[in-house]
N, C-alpha and C positions, 0 to 999 in steps of 0.2 A: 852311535850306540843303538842295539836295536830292541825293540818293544819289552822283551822277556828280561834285560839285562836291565832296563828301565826301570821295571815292576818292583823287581830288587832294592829299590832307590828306597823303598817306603820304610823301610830296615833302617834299626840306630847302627852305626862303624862303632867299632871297638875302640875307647878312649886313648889308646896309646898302642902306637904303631912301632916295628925296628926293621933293618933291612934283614932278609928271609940271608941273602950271600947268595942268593940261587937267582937269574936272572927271570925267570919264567913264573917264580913264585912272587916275586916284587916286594912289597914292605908285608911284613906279618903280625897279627897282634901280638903284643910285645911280650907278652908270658908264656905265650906260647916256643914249641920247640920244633926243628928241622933234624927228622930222624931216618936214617937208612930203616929201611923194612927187614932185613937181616937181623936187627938191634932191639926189634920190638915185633918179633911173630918168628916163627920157626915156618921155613918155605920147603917143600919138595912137590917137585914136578913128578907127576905120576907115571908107572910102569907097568898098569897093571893094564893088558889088553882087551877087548873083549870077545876073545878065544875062549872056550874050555878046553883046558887040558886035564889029559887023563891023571888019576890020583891027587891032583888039589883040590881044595875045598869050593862046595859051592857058595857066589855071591852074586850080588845084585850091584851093578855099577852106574855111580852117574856117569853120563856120558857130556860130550862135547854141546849134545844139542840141547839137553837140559838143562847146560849155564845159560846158553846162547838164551834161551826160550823165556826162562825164568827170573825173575830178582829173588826170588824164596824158595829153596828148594825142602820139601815138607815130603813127610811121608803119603801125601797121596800122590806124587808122581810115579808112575808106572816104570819102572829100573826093568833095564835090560837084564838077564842072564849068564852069568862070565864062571869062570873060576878063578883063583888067587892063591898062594902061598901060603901057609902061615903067619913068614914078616912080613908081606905086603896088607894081609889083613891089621896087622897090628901096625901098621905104620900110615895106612892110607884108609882106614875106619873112619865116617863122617862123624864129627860130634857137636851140640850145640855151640853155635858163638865161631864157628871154622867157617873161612870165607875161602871161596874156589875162584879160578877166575881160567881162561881160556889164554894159553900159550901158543899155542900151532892155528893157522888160520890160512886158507888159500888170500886172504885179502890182506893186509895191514892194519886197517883202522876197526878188523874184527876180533885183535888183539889185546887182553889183559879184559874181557867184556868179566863182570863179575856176579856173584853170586851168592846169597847169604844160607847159611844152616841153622834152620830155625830148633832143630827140636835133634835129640840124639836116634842116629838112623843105625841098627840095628844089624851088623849084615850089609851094610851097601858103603861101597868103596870107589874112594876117588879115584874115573878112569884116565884113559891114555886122552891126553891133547890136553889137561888139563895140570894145573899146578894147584894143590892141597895146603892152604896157607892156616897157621892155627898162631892165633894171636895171644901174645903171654900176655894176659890181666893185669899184670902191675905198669906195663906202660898203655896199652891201647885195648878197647873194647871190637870183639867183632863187627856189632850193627855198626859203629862208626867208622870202621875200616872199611867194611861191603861201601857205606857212601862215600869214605874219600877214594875208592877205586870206582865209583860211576862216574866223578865229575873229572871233565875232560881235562884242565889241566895237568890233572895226575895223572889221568890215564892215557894220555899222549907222550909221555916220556918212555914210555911201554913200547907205543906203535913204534915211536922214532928208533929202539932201540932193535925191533926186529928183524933178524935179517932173514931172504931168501929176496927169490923173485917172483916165481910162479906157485912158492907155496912159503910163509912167515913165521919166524916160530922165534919164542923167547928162551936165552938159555938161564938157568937156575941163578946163576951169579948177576945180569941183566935183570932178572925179579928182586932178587936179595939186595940188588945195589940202590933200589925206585925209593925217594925222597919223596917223605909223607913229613904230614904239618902235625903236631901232638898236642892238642888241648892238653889240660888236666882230665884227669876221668871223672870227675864230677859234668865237666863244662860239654866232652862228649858226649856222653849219655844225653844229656839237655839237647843235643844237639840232633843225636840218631835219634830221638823220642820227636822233636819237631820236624824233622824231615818225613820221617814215618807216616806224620798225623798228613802234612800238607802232603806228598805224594798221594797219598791215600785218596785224597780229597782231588786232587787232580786228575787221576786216574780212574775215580768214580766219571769224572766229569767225561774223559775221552771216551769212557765206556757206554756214555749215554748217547753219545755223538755219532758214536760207530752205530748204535742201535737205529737211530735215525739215517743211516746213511744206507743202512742196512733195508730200511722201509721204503726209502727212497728208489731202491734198487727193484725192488718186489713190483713195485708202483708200475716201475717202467718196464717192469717187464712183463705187469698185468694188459696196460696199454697196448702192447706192443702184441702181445699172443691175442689180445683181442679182435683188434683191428685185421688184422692177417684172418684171421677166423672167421668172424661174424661180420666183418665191413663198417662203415660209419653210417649207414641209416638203419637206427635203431626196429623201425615199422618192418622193415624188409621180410619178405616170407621167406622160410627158413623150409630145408631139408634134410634129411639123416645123408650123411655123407657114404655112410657106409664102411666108416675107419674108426676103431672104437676111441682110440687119445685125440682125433679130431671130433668127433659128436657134430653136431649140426653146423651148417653153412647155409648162405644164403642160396633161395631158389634156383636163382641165376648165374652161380660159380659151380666151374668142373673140379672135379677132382683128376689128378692124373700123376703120372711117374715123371720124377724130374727126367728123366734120358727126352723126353717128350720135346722138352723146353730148353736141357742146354744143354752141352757140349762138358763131357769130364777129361779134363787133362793132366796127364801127369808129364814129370821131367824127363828129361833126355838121361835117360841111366846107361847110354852105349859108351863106347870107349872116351867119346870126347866129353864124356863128367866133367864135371871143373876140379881140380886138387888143390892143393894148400898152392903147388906152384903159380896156379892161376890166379891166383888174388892176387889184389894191386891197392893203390889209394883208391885209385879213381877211374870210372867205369862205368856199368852195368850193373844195377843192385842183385846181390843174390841173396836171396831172402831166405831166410827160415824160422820155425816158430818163433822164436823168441822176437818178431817181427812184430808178431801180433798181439799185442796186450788190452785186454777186456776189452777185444773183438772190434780192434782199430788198427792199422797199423801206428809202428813206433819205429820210424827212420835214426833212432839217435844214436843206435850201434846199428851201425851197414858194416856190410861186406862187399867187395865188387872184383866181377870179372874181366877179364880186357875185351875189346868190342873184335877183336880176332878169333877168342874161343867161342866169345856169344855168336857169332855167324855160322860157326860152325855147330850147333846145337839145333836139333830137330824140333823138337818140343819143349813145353815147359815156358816158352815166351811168352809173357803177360802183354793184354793190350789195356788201355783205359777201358773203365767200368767192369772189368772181370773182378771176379769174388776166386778168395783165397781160404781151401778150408785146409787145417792139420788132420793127419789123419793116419797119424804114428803119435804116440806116446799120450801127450795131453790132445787129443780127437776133441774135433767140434768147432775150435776156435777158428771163427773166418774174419776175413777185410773184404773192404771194398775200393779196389785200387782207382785213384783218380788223377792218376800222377804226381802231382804234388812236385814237378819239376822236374820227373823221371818220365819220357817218354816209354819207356818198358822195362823189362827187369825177368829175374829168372827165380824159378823157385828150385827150392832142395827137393832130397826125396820123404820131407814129412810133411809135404803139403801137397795139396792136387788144386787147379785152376778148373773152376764153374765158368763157362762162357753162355753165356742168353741167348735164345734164338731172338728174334723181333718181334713175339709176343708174349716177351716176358721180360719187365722192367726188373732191370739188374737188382736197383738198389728194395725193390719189392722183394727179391729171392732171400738179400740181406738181414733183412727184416723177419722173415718166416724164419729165415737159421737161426735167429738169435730168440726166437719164439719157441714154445714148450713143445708143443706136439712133433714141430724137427727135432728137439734134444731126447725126444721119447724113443724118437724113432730111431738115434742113434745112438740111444743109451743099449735098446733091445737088439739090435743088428751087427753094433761092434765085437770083435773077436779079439783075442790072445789073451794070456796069461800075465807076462811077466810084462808083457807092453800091449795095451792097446792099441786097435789100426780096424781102418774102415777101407775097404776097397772099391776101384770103380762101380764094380757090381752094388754092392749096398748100397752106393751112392746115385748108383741110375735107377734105383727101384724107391727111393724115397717117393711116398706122396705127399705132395701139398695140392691146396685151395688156389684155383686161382682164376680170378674176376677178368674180363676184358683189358684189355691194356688201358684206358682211358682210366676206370675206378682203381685202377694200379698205382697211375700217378697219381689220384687224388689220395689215397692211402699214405702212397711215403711222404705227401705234402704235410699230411693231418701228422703223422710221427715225427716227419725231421721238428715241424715245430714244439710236440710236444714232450720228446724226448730232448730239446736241446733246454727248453724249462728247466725240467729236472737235473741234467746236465749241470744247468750254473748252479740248482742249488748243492747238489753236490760237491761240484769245486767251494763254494762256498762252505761247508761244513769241515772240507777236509781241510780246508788255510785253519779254518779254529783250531782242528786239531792239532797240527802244527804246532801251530802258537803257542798251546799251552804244552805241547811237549817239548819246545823250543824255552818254555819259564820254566817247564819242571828242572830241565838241566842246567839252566839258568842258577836257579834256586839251590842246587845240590851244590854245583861249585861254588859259589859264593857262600855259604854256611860252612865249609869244611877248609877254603882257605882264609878264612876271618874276612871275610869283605864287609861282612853284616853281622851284626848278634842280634841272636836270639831270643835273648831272653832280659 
């Protein structure tokens, strides 16, 4: 049993228990009822796109990513722009106590996510990817239906039922068929009212977490533009660098263009690219952003090419210690490759390979990228519209500060140690959060299938 489902223990069980007849629901408290969702809510799956078309009416639509995003959806979320029908205004109009939940999903387990309508919305209609559920009062209350559609019992009978492959979708009769647990509506309410209070309260709790993790980040990232900047001896005589987002540097560090210090590469873009035919299990890493997460790499989704097409490829070959920046779409983000059991590897074409001459300590260069005055410099230099992208050129005209190779080493010694500090506390902060978002859904399920009462 693990820690969240534990917590739940402190909870009285419901004096008298019967079997649910459902295998996955198990015994249920005994007055309680086992109801098809068809029997107790009227369900339609929406149709309303978000196109305007000419001669219908204007409205405002939730969309897919405001269930995703949301447990409450309230009139101050910002609604897309669409138009609608007549019936479809009158049929797919939000109203207080109407619970939404998400049908269509590229993934499975982002299937039946839900959503509560707190207040009657005016004008805004439930959109496409979306199923509009309005719960009839005499059997079940909205708030408690939005929670028994969070907790994963219920809401795994959803995933199970989805079908596709590469994209999931629930059909209307598969929602209408979803076996829900039915208090009394006395005993719900009781029930959406204390979930309400403790979510709230746990949520306060993540919220403070994230804010300390948040500080935590600033911290290292103060550390880190510092040291690159101004060095570790505080005494040191300083001079105008002459770069206004840099401002002063010590005496004794140049300023200069990175093309100076290392080598910019890009991939082999000629005919022997790799294609979908060239992937294999196993191989050659062929890397691309999504490679690199908060500017580490992340080997846990590889790609790999066969070691016949990598031979035949001019560039784009990583060696150890080269740096890896994006430099299409999300620009900036770099690694620092150390193989990690990968002798070399290949990059796509939204990333370019940094190689160091020998007087310039790789993981020093690492360090200045992930520092402010680099991100200044390539907030101001990057180009396009619909995608941003940094080219060789912008990238060989970067300046950075930089100290003899010897105070080089001493730098990234003084940061690996005191960014990996920070490091554990932040792994540490982020298991808490877990934890209690691992109790919060803990807590929802077990309230909504009688594990515990309430009250």
């Amino acid at each position: 049993m693990n820690t969240a489902t534990e917590k739940t223990k402190k909870y009285k069980s419901y004096p008298e228990y019967k079997d649910s007849g459902v295998d996955w629901l198990g015994d249920v408290p005994e007055h309680w009822e086992v109801r098809k969702l068809k029997y107790i809510s009227d369900v339609r799956p929406s149709n309303v796109d978000k196109k305007s078309i000419e001669g219908e009416l204007p409205v405002k639509l939730c969309n897919y990513i405001d269930v995703y995003s949301n447990d409450l959806i309230t009139s101050g979320i910002n609604f897309m722009s669409a138009t609608a029908s007549q019936s479809q205004i009158k049929r797919f109009s939000l109203k207080h106590g109407d619970v939404l939940i998400t049908k269509d999903s590229e993934a499975w387990d982002d299937i039946a996510v839900p959503a509560y309508i707190t207040e009657n919305l005016q004008g805004v209609l439930c959109g496409y990817h979306l199923a509009h559920i309005s719960p009839n009062q005499k059997h079940i209350y909205g708030n408690y239906l939005f929670r028994a559609f969070s907790s994963f019992p219920i809401r795994d009978q959803f995933c199970v039922a989805a079908n596709g492959i590469t994209r999931f979708g629930l059909s209307k009769n598969s929602i209408s068929s979803g076996l829900f647990l039915v208090p009394p509506l006395d005993e719900q309410q009781a029930i959406a009212e204390f979930l309400d209070r403790r979510t709230g309260e746990i949520d306060d709790l993540i919220a403070k977490k994230e804010q300390v993790i948040e500080l935590l980040k600033e911290k290292r990232t103060a550390i880190i533009s510092h040291a690159v900047t101004k060095g570790l001896n505080p005494d040191a005589k300083m001079k105008d660098s002459g770069i206004d987002w840099l401002g002063k540097i010590p005496e004794h560090w140049e300023v200069k263009k990175l093309k100076r210090l290392a080598s910019i590469i890009d991939g082999d873009r000629g005919n022997e690219y790799p294609n979908e035919s060239d992937l294999v299990d196993e191989g050659v890493p062929f890397l691309s952003s999504k490679n690199i997460v908060n500017n580490k790499f992340d080997f846990s989704d590889l790609r790999y090419i066969n070691i016949e097409k990598f031979q035949k490829l001019r560039r784009g070959k990583m060696r150890e210690n080269d740096l890896v920046i994006t430099v299409r779409g999300t620009i900036g983000s770099i690694g620092h490759f150390s193989q990690r059991g990968f002798k070399t590897a290949f990059i796509n074409a939204q990333m370019m390979i940094l190689r160091t001459c020998e007087n310039l300590e790789p993981k020093f260069l690492y360090y200045i990228a992930i520092g402010d005055y680099w991100c200044a410099q390539i907030d101001i230099c990057s180009y396009g519209t619909a995608q941003q992208q940094l080219s060789n050129e912008i990238l060989a005209n970067i300046f950075i500060a930089c100290p003899l190779l010897e105070e080089q080493c001493d730098i990234v010694t003084f940061l690996d140690r005191e960014t990996s500090k920070i490091d554990v506390l932040i792994a540490k902060v982020t298991e808490a959060i877990e934890k209690l978002k691992e109790y919060r859904t803990a807590l929802i399920s077990a309230a909504v299938t009688g594990k515990i009462m309430i009250f």
